[in-house]
C-alpha positions as a Markdown table, in Angstrom:
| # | Residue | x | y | z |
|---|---|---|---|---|
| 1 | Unk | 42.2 | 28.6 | 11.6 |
| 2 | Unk | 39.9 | 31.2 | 12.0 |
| 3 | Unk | 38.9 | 32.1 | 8.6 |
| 4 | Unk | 38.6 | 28.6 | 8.1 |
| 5 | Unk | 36.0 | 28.1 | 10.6 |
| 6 | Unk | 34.2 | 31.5 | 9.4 |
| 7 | Unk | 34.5 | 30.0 | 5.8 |
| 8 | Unk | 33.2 | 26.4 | 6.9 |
| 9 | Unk | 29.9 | 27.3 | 7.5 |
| 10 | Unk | 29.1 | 28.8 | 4.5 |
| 11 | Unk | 30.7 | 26.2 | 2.5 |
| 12 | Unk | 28.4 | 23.3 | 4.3 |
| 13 | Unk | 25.8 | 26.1 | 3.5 |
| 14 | Unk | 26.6 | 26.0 | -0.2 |
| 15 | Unk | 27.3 | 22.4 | -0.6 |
| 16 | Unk | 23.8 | 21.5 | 0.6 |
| 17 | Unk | 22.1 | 23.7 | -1.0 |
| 18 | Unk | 23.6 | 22.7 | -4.6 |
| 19 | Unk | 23.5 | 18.9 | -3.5 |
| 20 | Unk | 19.2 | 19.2 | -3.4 |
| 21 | Unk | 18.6 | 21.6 | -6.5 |
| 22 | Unk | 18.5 | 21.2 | -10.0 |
| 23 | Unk | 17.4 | 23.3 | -13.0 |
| 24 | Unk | 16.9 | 23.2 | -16.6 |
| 25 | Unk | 20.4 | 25.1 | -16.6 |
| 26 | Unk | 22.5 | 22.0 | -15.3 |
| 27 | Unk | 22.6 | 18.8 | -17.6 |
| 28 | Unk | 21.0 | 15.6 | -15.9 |
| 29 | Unk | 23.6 | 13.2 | -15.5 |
| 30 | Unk | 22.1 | 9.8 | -13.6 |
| 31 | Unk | 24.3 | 7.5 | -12.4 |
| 32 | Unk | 21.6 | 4.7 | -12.8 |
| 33 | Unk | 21.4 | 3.5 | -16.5 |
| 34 | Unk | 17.9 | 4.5 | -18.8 |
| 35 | Unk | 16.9 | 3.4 | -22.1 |
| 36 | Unk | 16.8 | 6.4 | -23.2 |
| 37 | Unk | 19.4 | 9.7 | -23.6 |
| 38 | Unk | 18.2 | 12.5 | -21.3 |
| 39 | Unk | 20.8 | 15.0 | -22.6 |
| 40 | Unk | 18.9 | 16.9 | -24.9 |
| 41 | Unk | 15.0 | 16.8 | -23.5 |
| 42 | Unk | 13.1 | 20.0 | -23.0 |
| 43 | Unk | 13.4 | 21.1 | -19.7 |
| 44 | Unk | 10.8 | 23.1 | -17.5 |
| 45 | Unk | 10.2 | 24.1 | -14.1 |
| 46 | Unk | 6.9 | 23.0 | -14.1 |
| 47 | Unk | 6.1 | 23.8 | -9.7 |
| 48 | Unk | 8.3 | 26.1 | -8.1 |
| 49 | Unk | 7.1 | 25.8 | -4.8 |
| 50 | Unk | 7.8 | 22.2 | -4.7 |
| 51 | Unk | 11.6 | 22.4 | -7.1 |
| 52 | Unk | 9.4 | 20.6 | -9.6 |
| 53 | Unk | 11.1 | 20.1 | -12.6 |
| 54 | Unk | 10.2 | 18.1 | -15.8 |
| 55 | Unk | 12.2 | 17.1 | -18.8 |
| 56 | Unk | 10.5 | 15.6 | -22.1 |
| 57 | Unk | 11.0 | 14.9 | -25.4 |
| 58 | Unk | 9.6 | 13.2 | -28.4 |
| 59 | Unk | 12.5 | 10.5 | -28.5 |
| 60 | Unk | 10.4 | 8.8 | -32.4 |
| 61 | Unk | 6.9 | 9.2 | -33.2 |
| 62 | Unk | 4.9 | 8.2 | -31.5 |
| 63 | Unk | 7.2 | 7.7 | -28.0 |
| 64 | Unk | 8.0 | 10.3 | -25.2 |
| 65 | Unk | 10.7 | 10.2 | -22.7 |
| 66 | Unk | 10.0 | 11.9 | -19.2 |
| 67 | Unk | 11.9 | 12.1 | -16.0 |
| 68 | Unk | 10.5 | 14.5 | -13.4 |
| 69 | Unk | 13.1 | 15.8 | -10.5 |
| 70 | Unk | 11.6 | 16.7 | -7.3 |
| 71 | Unk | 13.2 | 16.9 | -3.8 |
| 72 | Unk | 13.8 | 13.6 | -1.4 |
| 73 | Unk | 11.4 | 14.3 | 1.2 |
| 74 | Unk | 11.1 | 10.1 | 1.4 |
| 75 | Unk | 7.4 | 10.3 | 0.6 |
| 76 | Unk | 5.4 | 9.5 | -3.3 |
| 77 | Unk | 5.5 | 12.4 | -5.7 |
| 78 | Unk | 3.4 | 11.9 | -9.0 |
| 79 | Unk | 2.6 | 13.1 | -12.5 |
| 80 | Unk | -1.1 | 13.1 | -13.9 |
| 81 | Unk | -1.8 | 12.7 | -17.3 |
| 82 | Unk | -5.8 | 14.0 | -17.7 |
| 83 | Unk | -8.0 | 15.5 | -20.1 |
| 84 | Unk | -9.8 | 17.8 | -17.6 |
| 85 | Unk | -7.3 | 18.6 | -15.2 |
| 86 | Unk | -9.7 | 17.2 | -12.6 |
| 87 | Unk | -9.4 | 13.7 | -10.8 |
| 88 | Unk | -11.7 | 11.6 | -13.0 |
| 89 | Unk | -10.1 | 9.9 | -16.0 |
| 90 | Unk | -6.3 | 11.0 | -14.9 |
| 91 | Unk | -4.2 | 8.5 | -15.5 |
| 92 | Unk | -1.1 | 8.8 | -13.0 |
| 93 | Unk | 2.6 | 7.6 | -12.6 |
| 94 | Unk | 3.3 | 7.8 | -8.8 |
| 95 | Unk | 7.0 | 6.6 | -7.6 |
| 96 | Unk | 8.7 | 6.6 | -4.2 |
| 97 | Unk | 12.2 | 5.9 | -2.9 |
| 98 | Unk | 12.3 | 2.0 | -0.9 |
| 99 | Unk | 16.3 | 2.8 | 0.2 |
| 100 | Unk | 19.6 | 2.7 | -1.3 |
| 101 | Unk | 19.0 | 5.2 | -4.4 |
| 102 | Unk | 15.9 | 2.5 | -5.8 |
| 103 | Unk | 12.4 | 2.9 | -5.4 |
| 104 | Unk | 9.0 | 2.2 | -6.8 |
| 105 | Unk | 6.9 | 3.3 | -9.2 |
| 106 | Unk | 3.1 | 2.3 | -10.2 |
| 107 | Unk | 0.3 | 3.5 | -12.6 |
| 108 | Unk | -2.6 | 4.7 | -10.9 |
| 109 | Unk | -6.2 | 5.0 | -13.0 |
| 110 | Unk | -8.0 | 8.0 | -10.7 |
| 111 | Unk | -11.8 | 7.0 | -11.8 |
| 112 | Unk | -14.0 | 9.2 | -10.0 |
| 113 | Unk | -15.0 | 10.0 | -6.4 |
| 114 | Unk | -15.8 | 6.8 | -4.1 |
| 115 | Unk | -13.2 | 4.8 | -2.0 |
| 116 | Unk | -12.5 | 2.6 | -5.2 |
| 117 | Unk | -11.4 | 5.2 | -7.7 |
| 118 | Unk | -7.8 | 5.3 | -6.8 |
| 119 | Unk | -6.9 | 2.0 | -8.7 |
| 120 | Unk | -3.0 | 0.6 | -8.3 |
| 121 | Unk | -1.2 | -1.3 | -11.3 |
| 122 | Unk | -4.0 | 0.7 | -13.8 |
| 123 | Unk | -4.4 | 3.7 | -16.0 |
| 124 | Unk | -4.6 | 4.3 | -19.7 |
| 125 | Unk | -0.9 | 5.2 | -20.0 |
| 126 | Unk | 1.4 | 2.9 | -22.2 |
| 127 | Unk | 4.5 | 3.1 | -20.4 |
| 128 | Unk | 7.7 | 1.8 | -21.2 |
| 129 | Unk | 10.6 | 1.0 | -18.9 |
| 130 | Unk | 9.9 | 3.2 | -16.2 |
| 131 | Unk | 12.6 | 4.0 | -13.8 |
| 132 | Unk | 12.3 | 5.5 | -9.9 |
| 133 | Unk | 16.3 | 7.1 | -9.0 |
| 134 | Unk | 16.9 | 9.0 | -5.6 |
| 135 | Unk | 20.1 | 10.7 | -6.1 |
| 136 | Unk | 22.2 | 13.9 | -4.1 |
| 137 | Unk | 19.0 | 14.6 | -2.1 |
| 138 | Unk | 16.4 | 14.5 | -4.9 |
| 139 | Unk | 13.8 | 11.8 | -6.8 |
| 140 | Unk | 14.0 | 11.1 | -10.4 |
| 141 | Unk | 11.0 | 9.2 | -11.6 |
| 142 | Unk | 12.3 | 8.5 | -15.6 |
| 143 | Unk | 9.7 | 6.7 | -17.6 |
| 144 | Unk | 8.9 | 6.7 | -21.8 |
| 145 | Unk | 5.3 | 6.9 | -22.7 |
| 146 | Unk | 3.4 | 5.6 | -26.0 |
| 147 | Unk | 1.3 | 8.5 | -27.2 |
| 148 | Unk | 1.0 | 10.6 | -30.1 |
| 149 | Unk | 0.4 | 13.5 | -28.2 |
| 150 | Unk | 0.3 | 13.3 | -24.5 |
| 151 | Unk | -2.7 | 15.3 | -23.0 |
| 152 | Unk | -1.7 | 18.5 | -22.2 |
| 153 | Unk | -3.2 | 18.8 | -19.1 |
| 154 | Unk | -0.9 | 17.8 | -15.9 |
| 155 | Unk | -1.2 | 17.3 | -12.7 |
| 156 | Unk | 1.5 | 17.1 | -9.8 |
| 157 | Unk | 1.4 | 15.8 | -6.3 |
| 158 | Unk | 3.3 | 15.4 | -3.5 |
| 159 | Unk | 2.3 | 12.8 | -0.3 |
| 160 | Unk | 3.4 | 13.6 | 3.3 |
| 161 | Unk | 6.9 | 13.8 | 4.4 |
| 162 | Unk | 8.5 | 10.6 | 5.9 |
| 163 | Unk | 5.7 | 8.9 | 4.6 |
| 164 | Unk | 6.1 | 6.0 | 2.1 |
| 165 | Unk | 2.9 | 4.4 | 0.7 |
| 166 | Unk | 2.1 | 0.7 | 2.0 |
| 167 | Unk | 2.9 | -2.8 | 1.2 |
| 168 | Unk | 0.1 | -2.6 | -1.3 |
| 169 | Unk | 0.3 | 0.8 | -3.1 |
| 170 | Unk | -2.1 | 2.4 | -1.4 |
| 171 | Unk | -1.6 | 6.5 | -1.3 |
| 172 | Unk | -2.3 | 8.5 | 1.8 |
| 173 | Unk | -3.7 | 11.8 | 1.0 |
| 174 | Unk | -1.2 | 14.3 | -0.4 |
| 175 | Unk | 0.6 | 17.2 | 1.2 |
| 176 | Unk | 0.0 | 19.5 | -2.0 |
| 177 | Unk | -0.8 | 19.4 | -5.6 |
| 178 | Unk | -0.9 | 21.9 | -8.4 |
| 179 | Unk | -2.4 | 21.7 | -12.0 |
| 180 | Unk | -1.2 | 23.0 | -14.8 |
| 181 | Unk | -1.3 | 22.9 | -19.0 |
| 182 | Unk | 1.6 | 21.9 | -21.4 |
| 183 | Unk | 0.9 | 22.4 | -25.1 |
| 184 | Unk | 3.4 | 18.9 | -26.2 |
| 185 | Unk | 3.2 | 20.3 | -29.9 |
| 186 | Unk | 4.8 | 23.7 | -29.3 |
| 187 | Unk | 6.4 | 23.3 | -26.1 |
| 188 | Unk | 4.7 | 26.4 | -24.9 |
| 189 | Unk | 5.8 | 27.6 | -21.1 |
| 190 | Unk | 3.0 | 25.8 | -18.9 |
| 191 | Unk | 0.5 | 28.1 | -17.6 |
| 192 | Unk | -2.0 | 27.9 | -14.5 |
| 193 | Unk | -5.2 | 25.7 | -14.7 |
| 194 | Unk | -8.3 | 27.8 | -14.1 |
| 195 | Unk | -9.7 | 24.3 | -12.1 |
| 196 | Unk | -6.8 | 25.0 | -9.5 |
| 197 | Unk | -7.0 | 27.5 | -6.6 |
| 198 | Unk | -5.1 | 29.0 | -3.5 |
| 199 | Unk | -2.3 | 31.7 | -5.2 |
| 200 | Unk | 0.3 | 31.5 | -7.8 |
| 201 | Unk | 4.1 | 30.9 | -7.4 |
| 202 | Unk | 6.6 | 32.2 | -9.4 |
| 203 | Unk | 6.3 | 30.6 | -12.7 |
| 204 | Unk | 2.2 | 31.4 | -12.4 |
| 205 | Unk | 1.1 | 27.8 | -11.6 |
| 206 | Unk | -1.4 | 27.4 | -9.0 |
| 207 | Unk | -0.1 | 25.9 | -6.4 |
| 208 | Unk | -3.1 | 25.3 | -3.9 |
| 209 | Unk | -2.9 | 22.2 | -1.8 |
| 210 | Unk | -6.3 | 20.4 | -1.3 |
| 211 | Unk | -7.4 | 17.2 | 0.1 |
| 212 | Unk | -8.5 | 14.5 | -2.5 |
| 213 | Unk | -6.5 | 14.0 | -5.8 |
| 214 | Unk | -4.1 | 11.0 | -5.7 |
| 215 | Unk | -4.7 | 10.0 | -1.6 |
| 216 | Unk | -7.1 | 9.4 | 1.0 |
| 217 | Unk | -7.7 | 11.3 | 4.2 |
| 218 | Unk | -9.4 | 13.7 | 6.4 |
| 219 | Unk | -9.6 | 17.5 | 6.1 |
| 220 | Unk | -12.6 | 18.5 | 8.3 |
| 221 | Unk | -16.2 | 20.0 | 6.7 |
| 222 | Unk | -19.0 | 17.7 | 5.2 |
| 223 | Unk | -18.4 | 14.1 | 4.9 |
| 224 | Unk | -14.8 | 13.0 | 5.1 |
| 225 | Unk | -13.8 | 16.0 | 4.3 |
| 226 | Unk | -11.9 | 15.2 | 1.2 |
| 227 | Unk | -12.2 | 17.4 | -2.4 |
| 228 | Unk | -11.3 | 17.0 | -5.7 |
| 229 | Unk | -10.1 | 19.3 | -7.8 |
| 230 | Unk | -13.3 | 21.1 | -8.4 |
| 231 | Unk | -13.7 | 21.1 | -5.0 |
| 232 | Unk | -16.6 | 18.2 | -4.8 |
| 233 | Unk | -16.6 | 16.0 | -1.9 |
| 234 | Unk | -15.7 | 12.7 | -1.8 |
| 235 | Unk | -15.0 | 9.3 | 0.3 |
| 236 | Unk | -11.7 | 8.4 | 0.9 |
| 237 | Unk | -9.1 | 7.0 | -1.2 |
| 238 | Unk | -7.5 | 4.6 | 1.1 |
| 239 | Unk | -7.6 | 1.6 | -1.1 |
| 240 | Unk | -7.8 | 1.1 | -4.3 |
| 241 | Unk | -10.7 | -1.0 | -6.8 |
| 242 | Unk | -8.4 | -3.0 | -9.0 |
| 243 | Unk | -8.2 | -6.9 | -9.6 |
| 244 | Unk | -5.5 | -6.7 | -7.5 |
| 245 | Unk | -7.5 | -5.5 | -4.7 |
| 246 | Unk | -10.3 | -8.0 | -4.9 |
| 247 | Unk | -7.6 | -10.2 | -4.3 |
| 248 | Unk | -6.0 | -8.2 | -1.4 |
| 249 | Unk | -9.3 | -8.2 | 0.4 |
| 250 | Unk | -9.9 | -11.6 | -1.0 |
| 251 | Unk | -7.0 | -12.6 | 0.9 |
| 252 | Unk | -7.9 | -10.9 | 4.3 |
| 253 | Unk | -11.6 | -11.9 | 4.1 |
| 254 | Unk | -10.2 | -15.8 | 3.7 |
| 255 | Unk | -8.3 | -16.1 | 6.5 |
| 256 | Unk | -10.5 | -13.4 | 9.0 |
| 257 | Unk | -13.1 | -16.5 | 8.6 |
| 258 | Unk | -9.9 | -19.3 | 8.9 |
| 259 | Unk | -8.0 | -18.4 | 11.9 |
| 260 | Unk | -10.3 | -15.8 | 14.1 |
| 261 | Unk | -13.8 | -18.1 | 13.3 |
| 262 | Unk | -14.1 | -21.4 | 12.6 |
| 263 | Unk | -10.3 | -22.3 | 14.1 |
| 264 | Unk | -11.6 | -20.8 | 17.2 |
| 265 | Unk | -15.1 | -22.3 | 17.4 |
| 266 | Unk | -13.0 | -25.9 | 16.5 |
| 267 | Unk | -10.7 | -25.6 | 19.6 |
| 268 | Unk | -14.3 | -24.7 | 21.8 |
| 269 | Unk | -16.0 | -27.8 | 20.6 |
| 270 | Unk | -12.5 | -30.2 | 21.5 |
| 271 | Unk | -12.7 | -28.7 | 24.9 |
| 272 | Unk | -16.2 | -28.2 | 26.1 |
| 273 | Unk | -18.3 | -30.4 | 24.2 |
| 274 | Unk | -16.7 | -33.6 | 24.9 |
| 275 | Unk | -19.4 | -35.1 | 26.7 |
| 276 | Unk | -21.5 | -35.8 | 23.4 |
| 277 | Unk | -19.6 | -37.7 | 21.9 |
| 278 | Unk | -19.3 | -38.4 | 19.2 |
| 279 | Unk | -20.5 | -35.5 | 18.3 |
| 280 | Unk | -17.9 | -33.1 | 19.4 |
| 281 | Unk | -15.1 | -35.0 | 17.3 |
| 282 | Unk | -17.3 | -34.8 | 14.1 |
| 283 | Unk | -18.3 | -31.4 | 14.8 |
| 284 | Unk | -14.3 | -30.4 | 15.8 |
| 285 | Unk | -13.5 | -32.1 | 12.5 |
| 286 | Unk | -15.6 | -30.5 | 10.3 |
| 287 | Unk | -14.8 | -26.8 | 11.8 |
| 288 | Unk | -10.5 | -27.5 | 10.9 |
| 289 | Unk | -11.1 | -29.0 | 8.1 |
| 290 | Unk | -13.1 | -26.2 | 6.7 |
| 291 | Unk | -10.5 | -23.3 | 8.1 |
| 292 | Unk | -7.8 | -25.3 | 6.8 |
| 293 | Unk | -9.0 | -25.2 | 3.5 |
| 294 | Unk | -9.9 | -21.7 | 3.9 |
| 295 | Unk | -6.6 | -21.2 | 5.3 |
| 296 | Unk | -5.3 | -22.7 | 2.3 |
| 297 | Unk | -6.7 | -20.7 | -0.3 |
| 298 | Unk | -5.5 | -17.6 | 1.6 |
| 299 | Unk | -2.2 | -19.0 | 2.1 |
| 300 | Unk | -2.6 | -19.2 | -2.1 |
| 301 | Unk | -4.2 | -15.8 | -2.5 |
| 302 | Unk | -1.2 | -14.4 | -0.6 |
| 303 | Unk | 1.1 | -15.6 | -2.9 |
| 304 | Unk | -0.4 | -14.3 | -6.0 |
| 305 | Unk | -0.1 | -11.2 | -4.4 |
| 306 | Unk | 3.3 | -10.9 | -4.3 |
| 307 | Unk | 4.0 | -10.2 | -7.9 |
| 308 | Unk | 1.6 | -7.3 | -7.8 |
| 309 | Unk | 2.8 | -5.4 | -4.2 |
| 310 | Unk | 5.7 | -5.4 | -2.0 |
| 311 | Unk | 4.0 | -7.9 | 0.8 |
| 312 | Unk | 5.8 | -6.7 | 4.1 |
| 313 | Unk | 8.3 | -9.6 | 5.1 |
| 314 | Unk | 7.2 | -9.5 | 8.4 |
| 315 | Unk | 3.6 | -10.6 | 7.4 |
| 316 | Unk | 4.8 | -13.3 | 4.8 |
| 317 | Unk | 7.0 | -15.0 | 7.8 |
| 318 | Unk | 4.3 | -15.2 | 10.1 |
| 319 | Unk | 1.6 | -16.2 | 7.7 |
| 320 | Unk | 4.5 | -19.2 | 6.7 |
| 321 | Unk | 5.0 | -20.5 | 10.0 |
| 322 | Unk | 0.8 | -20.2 | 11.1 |
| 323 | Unk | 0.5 | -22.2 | 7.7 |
| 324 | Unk | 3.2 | -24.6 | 8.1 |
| 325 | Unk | 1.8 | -25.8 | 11.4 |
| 326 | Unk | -1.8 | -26.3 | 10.4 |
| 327 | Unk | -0.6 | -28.4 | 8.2 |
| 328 | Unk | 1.6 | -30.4 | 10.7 |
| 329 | Unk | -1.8 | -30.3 | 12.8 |
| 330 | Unk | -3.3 | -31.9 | 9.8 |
| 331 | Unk | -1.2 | -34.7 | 9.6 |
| 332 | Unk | -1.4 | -35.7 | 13.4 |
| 333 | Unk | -4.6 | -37.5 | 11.7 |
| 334 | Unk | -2.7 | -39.5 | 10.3 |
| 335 | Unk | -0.3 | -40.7 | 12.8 |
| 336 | Unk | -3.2 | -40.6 | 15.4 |
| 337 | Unk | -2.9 | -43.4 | 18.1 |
| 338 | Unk | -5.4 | -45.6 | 19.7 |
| 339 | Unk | -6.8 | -44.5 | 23.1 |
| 340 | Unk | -5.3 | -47.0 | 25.0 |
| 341 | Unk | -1.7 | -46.6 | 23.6 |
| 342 | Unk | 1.2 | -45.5 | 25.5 |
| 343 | Unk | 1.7 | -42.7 | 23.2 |
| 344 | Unk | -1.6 | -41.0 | 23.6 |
| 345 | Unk | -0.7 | -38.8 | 26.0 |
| 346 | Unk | 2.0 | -37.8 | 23.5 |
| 347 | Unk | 0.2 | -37.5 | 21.1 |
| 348 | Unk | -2.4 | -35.5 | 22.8 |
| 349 | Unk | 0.4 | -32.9 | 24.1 |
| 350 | Unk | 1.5 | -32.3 | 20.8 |
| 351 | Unk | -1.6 | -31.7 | 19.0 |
| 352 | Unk | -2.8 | -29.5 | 21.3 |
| 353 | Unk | 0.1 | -27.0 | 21.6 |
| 354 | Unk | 1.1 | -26.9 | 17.7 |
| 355 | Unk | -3.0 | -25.8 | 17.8 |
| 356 | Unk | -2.4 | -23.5 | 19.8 |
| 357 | Unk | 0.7 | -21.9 | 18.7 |
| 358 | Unk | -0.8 | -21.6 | 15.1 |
| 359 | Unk | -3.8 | -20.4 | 15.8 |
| 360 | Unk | -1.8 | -17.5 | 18.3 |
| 361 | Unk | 0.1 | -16.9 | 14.9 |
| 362 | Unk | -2.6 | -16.7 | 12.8 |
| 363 | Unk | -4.5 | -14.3 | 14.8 |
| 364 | Unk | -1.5 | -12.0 | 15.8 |
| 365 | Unk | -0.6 | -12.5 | 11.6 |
| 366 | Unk | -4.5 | -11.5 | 11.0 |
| 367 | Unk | -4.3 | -7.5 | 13.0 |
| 368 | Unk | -0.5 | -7.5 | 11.1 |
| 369 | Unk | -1.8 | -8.0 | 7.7 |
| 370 | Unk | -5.3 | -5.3 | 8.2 |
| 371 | Unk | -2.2 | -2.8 | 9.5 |
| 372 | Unk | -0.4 | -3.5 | 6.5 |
| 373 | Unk | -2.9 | -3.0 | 4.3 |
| 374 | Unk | -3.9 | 0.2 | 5.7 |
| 375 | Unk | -7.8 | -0.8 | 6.3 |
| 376 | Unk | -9.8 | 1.0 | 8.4 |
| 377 | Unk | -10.4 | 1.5 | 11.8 |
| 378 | Unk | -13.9 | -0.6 | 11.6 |
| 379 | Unk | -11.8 | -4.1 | 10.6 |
| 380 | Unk | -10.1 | -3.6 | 14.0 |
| 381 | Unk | -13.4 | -3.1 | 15.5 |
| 382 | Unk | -15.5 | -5.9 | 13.7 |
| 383 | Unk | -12.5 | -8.6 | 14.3 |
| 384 | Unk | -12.3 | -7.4 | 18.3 |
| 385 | Unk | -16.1 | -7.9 | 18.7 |
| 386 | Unk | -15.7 | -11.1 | 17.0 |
| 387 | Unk | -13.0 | -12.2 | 19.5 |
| 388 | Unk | -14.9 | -10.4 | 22.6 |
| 389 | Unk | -17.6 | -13.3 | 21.6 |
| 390 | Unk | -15.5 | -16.2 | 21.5 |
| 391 | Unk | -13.5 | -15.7 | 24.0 |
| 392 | Unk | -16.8 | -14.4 | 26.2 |
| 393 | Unk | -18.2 | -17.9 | 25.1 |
| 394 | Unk | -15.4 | -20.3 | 25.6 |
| 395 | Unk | -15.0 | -18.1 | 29.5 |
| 396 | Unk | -18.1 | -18.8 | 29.9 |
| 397 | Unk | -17.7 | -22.3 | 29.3 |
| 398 | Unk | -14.3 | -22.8 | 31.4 |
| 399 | Unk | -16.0 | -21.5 | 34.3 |
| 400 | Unk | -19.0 | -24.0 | 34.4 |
| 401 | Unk | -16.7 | -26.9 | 33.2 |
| 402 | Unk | -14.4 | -25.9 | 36.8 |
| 403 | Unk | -18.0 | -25.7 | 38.5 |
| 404 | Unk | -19.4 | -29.1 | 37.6 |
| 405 | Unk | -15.5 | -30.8 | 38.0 |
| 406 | Unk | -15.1 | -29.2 | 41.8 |
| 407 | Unk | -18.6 | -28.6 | 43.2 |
| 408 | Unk | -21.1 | -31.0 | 41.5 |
């Protein structure tokens, strides 16, 4: 019993240790099925710092088959393709793990400097069937790529641990990177990029980490902070400058003015302005009718977003009800009794609280989707001094309505 509890130790030892490495000595063997044989590509460790290791081959002319092995720290890793070494015109293929050995993988085109260069669902790489496994402790992102000679210069990249990018793609700013050359037609050991600095590890790659290749974020010193590879500063990658991005912001923009402006100023005009009539009814009408189609074309834009990014399910459910009770606000029209019916006061209860309880879900849906989305800070700011305002005015308002009611 003893030696088994001085053995046990060092067998746990052992077992997790072999469970998280691989090498170009062991044969990859992935439970998940590819579309292409991974038995007999060319095999190097490519980072050794971070247990990088890629596998390629020329499966025809003309089409490559990669898979690149990295530990499951449950954050993105990434391989650039770029003529330079250097962030502009890299082309990359990011993937992280979303539970139960799948995961995620998007194209990124890296274009240059500003906050739009880091562009989801883009990049100049024809891929083919790419595949994201997270097996015995590591990441496996296996994808075939249309080329007749890749570009030989690489780039690898690793985001923070624990931390998965957002609904929409977007990439926080890496942990480390390196940069490194691969000659594709003679399969030459990689060597260290002369663009990369901050020491070698053991296979001679650089393996510096600095702020600024595939994510956004803060590092201290002039501007943001943030530096390519060549050490230029730069604004911060948060979001990307895609179609699909207009659209994203598209999206937000819509129903910012919907449910946190015009729904708002509506709901003041019903309650304080009564005394011009008709005015206030005309003037209450006009403001919902115009957020409701606003809020439609949101409600729209939302949808076509979902075959482009994994929208969180929280933020669809809440957007669905908010939206499914505008529209049963928009049908009390409809059904709208005259003022001397029985049902008025019915009526009157019920259009005011589905209102209210849509417009509460619309707002509370409006902070949940600019969280989502990673914006920044300032969204939080401009939307809060938006609100301040209303809800200032319509305080205002209440107060001098209870003043002319009780003491006039």
């Amino acid at each position: 019993m003893r030696s088994l509890l001085f053995i046990l130790p060092f067998l746990l030892c052992f077992l997790s240790v072999n469970s998280q490495k691989d090498g170009c000595s062991s044969n990859l063997a992935l439970s998940s099925s590819l579309s292409f044989n991974t038995t007999s590509l060319s095999c190097q460790s490519v980072w050794s710092s971070e247990d990088f290791i890629l596998r390629y081959q020329e499966t025809k002319p003309g089409l490559w088959s990669f898979v690149l092995s990295a530990p499951d720290s449950n954050s993105w890793v990434g391989i650039g393709f770029s003529s330079s070494g250097r962030m502009p015109g890299t082309s990359a293929v990011v993937g992280w793990p979303t539970g139960s050995g799948a995961g995620m993988i998007k194209q990124y085109s890296l274009s240059g400097y500003s906050q739009s260069a880091v562009q989801p669902d883009q990049g100049d790489l024809d891929l083919v069937n790419p595949v994201f496994v997270s097996e015995s402790s590591r990441v496996y992102l296996a994808f075939q790529l249309k080329a007749a000679t890749p570009l030989s210069s690489l780039v690898y990249a690793v985001g923070p641990r624990g931390d998965i990018p957002d609904v929409f793609g977007m990439l926080d700013q890496h942990r480390s990177y390196v940069s490194t050359t691969l000659d594709f037609s003679k399969a030459k050991r990689p060597s260290a990029s002369p663009n990369a600095s901050g020491g070698s590890d053991d296979n001679g790659f650089d393996s510096g980490s600095r702020s600024g290749d595939f994510g956004g974020g803060s590092s201290g010193g002039s501007g943001d902070g943030l530096r390519d590879f060549d050490g230029r500063s730069r604004t911060s990658l948060a979001s990307g400058g895609s179609s699909s991005f207009t659209v994203k912001r598209t999206h937000g923009v819509l129903n910012v003015l919907a449910w946190v402006i015009l729904l708002p100023l509506g709901i003041i005009a019903a309650r304080h302005y009564k005394h011009h009539d008709p005015s206030w009814f005309y003037s209450h009408l006009a403001l919902q009718m115009t957020a409701f189609g606003l809020a439609i074309a949101g409600f729209l834009t939302g949808l076509s977003l979902q075959g482009q990014f994994n929208v969180a399910d929280g933020h669809k459910v809440l957007g669905i009800l908010a939206f499914g009770l505008a529209c049963v606000q928009v049908t009390a029209l409809l059904i709208r009794p005259d003022k001397t019916s029985k049902f008025r006061r019915y009526w009157n209860w019920y259009h005011h609280w589905v209102g209210r309880i849509a417009l509460l879900l619309g707002l509370i849906n409006v902070f949940y989707g600019v969280k989502a989305a990673r914006e920044p800070k300032s969204w939080y700011e401009y939307l809060g001094i938006v609100l301040a305002i209303l809800g200032s005015g319509s305080a205002v308002l209440e107060v001098k309505s209870i003043y002319s009611k009780y003491f006039q």
